[in-house]
C-alpha positions in Angstrom: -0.9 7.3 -18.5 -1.9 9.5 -16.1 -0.3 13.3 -15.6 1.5 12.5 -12.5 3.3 9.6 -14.4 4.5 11.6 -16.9 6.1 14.4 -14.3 7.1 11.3 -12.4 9.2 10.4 -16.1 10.4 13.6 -16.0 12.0 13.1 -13.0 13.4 9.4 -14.2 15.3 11.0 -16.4 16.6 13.7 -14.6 17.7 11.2 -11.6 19.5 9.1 -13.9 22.0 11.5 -15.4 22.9 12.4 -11.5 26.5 11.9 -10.5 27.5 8.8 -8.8 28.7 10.9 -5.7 25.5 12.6 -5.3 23.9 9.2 -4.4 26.0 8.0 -1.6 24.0 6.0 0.8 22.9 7.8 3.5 20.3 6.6 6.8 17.4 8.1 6.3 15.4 6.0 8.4 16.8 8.0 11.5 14.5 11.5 10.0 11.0 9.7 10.8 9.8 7.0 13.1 6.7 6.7 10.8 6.6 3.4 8.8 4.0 2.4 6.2 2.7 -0.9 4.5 1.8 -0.7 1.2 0.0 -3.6 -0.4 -1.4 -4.0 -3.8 -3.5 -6.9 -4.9 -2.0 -8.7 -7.8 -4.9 -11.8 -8.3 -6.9 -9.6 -10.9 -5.9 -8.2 -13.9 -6.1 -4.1 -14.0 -8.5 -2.8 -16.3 -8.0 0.8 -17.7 -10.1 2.1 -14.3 -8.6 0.3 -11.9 -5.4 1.6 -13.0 -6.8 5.3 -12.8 -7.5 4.3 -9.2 -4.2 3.1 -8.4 -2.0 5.7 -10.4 -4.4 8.5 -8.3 -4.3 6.9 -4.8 -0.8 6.5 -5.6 0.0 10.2 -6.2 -2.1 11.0 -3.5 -0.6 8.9 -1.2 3.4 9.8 -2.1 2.1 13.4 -1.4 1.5 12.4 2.3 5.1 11.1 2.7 7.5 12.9 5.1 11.3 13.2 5.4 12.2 9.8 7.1 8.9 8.0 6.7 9.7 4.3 6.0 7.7 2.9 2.9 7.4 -0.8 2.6 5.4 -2.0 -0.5 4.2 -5.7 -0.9 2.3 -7.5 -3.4 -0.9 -9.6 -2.9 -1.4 -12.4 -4.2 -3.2 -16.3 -4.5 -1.2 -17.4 -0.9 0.6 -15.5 1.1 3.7 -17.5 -0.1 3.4 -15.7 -2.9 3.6 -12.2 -1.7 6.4 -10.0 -2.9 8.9 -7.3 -1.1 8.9 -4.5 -3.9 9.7 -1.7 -2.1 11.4 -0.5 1.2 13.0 2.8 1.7 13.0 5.7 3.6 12.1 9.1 2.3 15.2 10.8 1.6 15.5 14.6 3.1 17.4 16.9 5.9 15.2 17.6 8.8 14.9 21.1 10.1 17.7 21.7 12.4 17.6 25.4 12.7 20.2 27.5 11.0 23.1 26.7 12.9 22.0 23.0 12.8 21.7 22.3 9.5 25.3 24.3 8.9 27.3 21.8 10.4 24.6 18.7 10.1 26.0 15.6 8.1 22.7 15.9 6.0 23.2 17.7 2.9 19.9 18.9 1.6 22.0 18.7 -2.0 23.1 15.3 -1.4 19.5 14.7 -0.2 17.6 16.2 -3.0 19.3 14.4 -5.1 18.7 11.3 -3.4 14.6 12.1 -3.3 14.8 12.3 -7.1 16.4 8.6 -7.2 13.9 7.3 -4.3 11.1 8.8 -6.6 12.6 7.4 -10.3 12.6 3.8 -8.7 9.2 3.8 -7.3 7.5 5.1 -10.2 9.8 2.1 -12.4 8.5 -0.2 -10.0 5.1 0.9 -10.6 4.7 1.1 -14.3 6.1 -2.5 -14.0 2.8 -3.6 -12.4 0.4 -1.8 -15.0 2.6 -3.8 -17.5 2.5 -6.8 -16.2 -0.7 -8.0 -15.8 -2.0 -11.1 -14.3 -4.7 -12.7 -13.3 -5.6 -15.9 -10.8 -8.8 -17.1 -9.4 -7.5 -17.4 -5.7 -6.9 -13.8 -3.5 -5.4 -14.4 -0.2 -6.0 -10.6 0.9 -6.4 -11.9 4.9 -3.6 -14.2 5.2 -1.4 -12.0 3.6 -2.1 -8.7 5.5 -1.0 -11.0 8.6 2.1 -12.5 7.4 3.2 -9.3 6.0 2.1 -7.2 9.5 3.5 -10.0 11.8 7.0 -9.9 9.5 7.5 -6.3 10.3 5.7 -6.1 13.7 9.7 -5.3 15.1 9.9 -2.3 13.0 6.1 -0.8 14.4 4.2 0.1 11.2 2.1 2.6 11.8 0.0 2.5 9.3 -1.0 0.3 6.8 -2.5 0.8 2.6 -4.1 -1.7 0.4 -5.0 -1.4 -3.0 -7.4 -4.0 -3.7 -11.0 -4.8 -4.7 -10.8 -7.0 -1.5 -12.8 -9.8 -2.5 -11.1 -12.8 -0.7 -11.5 -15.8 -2.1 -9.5 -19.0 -0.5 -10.6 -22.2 1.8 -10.5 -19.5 4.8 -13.2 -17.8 2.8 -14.5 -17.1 -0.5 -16.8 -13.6 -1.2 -19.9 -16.3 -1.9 -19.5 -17.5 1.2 -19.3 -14.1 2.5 -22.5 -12.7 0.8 -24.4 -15.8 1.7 -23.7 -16.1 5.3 -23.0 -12.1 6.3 -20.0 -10.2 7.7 -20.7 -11.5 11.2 -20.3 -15.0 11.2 -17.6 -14.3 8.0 -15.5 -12.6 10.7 -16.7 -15.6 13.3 -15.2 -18.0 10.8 -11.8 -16.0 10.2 -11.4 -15.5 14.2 -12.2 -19.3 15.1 -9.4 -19.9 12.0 -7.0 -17.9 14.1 -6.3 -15.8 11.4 -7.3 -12.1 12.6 -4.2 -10.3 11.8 -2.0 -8.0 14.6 -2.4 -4.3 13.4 -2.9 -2.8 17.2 -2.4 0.8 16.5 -2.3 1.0 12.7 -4.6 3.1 10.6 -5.8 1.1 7.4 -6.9 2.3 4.5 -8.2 0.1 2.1 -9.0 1.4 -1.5 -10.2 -0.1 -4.9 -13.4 -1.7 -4.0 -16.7 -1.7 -5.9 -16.0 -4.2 -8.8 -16.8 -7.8 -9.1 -14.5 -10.4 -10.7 -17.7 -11.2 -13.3 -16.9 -10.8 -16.9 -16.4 -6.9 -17.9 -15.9 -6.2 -14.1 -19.6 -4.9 -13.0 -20.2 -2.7 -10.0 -21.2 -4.4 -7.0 -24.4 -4.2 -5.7 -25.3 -1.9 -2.7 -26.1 -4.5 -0.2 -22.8 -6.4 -1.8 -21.0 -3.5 -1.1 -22.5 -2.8 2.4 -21.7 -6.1 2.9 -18.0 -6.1 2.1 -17.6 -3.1 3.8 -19.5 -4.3 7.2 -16.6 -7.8 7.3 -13.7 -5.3 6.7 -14.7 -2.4 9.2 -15.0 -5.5 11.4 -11.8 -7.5 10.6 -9.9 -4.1 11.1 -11.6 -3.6 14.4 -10.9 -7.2 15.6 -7.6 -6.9 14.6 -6.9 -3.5 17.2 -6.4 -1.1 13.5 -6.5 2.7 15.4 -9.0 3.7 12.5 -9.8 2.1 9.0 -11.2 4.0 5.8 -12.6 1.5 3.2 -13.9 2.7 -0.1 -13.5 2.9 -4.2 -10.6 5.6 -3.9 -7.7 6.6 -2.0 -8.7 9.0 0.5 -5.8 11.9 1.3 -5.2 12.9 4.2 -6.0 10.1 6.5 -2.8 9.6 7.8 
């Protein structure tokens, strides 16, 4: 689909022919204190750009990932009942002990290597299961669900948070009409007086796939739409304590 899915095959098939030994469980969680939300908007089916967006923020972001870092991917979708735990793993790898260090450390960088392939092979499966199955439902809880899936893992201090999504909300706590009609400030006066601003206090967010309306054929959204959209977000993030926010069409490297 996209060149990094086919290396990303590649390495499927090489992980699954590894012996059963050489993927003993091992903590990697205890490498990073780093941990990341990853949520991906599943209310609207994916077109063949917005999964060119995805499959490139995607390899973009798994480039950014460090020995230990804690990866935690949710869905998104018409409640936040109806959000899904896909992933959640650490990034397998031995950190840098020093010669003597990594001699006589438990880590195995063989072991570990190995381990990195299988942690790679089962998030790119669990990715090419989402361009293949497609859906599509007229509700997007994007708000409610970035709360209940921040406030879930609040104990485990997510540092940072990802979204893939066009982030056009549309439930009773607000619909984008509403939001064009009235403007991002008393949109995020309505949210706040809901109670629903969500706890991100020291996260950055990044927010990427915007730009598209749900119209037939998927248009672009008009600049002051767009300006719009962008204004409520920057805002909500703000409200919400994020460290820093980037919002845009594409995944931005390097933000992290």
């Amino acid at each position: 689909m996209r060149r990094w899915l086919a290396s990303m095959m590649l390495t499927m098939w090489w992980a699954c022919g590894l012996p059963g030994e050489a993927r003993a469980a091992t903590d990697y969680c205890v490498g990073s204190k780093r941990a990341v939300l990853f949520l991906i908007d599943r209310t609207t089916a994916y077109d063949e750009r917005d999964q060119e967006v995805l499959v490139g923020g995607m390899e973009r972001f798994f480039r950014e990932l460090g020995t230990g870092d804690r990866l935690l991917l949710y869905t998104i979708g018409t409640s936040p009942a109806d959000s899904r735990r896909l992933f959640d793993r650490c990034v397998p790898g031995c950190p840098d002990e020093g010669f003597l260090g990594n001699l006589f450390s438990s880590c195995k960088a063989m072991v570990a290597r190995a381990d990195r392939q299988v942690f790679t092979r089962d998030l790119v499966t669990m990715l090419v299961d989402l361009l293949h199955d497609q859906q599509d439902h007229p509700a997007s809880a994007i708000i409610e669900t970035i709360r209940s899936v921040a406030a879930s893992n609040r104990a485990g201090h997510p540092t940072r948070l990802v979204l893939f999504s066009d982030m056009l909300e549309n439930t009773e706590l607000l619909t984008f009409e509403q939001l064009l009609r009235d403007g991002a400030g008393p949109a995020l006066a309505r949210v706040e007086q809901a109670g629903m601003v969500p706890d991100l206090a020291g996260m950055e967010v990044d927010a990427f796939g915007l730009g598209r309306s749900h119209a037939k054929d998927r248009p672009a959204l008009s600049g002051e739409a767009m300006r719009t959209l962008t204004e409520f977000w920057e805002g909500l993030f703000a409200k919400a304590g994020a460290a820093d926010s980037t919002i845009g069409p594409d995944y931005v490297e390097g933000t992290d």
